[in-house]
N, CA, C and O atoms as a GROMACS GRO file, in nm:
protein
  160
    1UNK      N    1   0.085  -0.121   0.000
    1UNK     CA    2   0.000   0.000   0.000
    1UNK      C    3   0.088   0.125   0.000
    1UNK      O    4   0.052   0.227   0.059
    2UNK      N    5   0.192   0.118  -0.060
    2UNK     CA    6   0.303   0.241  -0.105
    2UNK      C    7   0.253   0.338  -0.211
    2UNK      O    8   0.309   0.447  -0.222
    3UNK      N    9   0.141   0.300  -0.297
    3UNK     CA   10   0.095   0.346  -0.394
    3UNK      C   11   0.047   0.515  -0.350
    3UNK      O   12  -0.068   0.526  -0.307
    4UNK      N   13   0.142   0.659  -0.363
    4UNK     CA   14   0.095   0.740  -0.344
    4UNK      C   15  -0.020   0.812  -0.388
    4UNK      O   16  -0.092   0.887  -0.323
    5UNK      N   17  -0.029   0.773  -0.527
    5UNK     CA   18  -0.123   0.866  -0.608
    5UNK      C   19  -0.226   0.745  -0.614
    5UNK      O   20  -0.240   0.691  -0.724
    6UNK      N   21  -0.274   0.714  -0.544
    6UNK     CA   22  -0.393   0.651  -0.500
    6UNK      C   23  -0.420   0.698  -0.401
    6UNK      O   24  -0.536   0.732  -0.376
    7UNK      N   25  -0.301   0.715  -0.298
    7UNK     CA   26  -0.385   0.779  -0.184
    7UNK      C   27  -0.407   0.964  -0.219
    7UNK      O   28  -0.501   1.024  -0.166
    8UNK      N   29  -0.330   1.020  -0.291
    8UNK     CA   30  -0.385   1.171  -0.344
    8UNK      C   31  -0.561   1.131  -0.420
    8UNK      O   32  -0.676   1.154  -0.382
    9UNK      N   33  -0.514   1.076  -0.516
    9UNK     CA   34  -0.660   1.044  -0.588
    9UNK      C   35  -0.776   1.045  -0.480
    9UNK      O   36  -0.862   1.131  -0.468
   10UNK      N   37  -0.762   0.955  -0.420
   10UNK     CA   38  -0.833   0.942  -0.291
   10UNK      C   39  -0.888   1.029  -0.194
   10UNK      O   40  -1.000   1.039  -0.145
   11UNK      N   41  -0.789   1.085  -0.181
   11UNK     CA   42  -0.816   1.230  -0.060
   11UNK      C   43  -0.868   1.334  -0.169
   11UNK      O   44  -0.938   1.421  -0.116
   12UNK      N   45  -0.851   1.351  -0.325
   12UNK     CA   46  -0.891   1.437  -0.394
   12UNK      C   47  -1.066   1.412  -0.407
   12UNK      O   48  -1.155   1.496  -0.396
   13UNK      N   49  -1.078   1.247  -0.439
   13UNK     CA   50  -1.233   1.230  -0.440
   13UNK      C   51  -1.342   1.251  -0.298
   13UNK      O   52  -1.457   1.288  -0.276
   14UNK      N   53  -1.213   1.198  -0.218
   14UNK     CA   54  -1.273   1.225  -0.059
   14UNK      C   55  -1.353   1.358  -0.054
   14UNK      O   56  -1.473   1.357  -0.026
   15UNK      N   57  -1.260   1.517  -0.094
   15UNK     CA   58  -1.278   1.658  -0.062
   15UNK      C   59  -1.378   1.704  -0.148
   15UNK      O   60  -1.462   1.779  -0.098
   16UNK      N   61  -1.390   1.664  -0.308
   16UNK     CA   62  -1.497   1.654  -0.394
   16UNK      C   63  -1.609   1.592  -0.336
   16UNK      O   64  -1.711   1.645  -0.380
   17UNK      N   65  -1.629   1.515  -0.267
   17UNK     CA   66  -1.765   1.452  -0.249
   17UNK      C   67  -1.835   1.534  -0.132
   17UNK      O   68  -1.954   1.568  -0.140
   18UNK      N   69  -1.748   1.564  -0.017
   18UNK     CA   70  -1.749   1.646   0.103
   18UNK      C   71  -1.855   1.792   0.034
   18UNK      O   72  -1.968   1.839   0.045
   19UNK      N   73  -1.716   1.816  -0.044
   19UNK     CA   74  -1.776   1.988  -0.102
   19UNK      C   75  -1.905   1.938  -0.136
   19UNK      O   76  -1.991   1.946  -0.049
   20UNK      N   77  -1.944   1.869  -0.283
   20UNK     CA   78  -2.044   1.861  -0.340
   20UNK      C   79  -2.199   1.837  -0.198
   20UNK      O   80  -2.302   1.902  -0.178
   21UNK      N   81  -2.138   1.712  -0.131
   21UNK     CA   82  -2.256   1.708  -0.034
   21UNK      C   83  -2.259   1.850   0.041
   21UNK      O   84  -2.367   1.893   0.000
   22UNK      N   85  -2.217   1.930   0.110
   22UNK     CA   86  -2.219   2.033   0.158
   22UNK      C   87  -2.311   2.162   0.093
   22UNK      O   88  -2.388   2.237   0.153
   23UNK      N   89  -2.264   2.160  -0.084
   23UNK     CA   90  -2.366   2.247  -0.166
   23UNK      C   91  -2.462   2.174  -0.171
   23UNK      O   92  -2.565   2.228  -0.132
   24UNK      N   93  -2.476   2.041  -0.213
   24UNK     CA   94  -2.593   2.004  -0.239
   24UNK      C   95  -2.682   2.017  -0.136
   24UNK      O   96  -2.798   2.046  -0.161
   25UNK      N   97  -2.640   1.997  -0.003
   25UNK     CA   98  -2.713   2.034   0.126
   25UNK      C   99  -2.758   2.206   0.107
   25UNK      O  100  -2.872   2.225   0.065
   26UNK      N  101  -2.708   2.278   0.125
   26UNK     CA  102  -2.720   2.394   0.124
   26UNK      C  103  -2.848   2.454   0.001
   26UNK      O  104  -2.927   2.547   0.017
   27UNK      N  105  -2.832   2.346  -0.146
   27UNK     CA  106  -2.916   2.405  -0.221
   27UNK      C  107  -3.087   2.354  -0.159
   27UNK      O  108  -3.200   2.403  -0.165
   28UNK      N  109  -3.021   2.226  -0.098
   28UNK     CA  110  -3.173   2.199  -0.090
   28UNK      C  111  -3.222   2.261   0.064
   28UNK      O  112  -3.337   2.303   0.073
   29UNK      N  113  -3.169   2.264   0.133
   29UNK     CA  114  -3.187   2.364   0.250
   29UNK      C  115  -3.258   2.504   0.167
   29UNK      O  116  -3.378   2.519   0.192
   30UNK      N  117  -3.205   2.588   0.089
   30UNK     CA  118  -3.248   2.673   0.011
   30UNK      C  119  -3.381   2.672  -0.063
   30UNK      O  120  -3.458   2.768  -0.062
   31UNK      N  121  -3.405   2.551  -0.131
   31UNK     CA  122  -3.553   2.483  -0.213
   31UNK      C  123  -3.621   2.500  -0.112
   31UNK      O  124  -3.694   2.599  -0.118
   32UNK      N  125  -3.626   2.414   0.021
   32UNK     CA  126  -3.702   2.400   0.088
   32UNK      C  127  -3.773   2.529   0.176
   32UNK      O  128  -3.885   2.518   0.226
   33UNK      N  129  -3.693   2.650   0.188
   33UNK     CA  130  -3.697   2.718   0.253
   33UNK      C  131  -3.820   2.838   0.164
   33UNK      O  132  -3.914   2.904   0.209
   34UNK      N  133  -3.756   2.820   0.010
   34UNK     CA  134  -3.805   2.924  -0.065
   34UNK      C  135  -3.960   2.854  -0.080
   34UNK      O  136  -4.063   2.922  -0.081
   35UNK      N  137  -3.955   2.714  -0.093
   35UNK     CA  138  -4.103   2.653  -0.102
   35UNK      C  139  -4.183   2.708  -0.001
   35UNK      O  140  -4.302   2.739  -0.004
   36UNK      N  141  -4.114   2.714   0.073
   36UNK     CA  142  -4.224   2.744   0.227
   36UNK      C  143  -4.316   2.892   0.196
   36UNK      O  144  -4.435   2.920   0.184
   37UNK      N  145  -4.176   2.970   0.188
   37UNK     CA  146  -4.236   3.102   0.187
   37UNK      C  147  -4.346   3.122   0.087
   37UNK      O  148  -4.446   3.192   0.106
   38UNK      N  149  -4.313   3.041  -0.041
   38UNK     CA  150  -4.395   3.022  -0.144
   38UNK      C  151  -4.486   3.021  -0.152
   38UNK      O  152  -4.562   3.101  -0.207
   39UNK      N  153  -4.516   2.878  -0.074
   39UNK     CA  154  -4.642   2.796  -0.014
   39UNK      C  155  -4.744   2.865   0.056
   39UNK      O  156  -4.866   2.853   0.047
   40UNK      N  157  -4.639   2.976   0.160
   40UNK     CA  158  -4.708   2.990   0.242
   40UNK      C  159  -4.729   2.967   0.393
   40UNK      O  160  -4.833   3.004   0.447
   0.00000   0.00000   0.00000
């Protein structure tokens, strides 16, 4: 398990998935919020 650029690759997909869940949280935190007001 010496293989470095597996473990970069790795920690690169790790920080990509992190970010993405984080916006994706945030957008839908956002949907939900604007529905409301929407709604009503």
């Amino acid at each position: 398990m010496s293989n470095g650029s597996f473990g970069q690759t790795g920690r690169l997909w790790i920080s990509w998935l992190l970010v993405g869940a984080l916006l994706g949280y945030g957008v839908v935190q956002t949907a939900l919020t604007a529905a409301k007001l929407f709604t009503g």
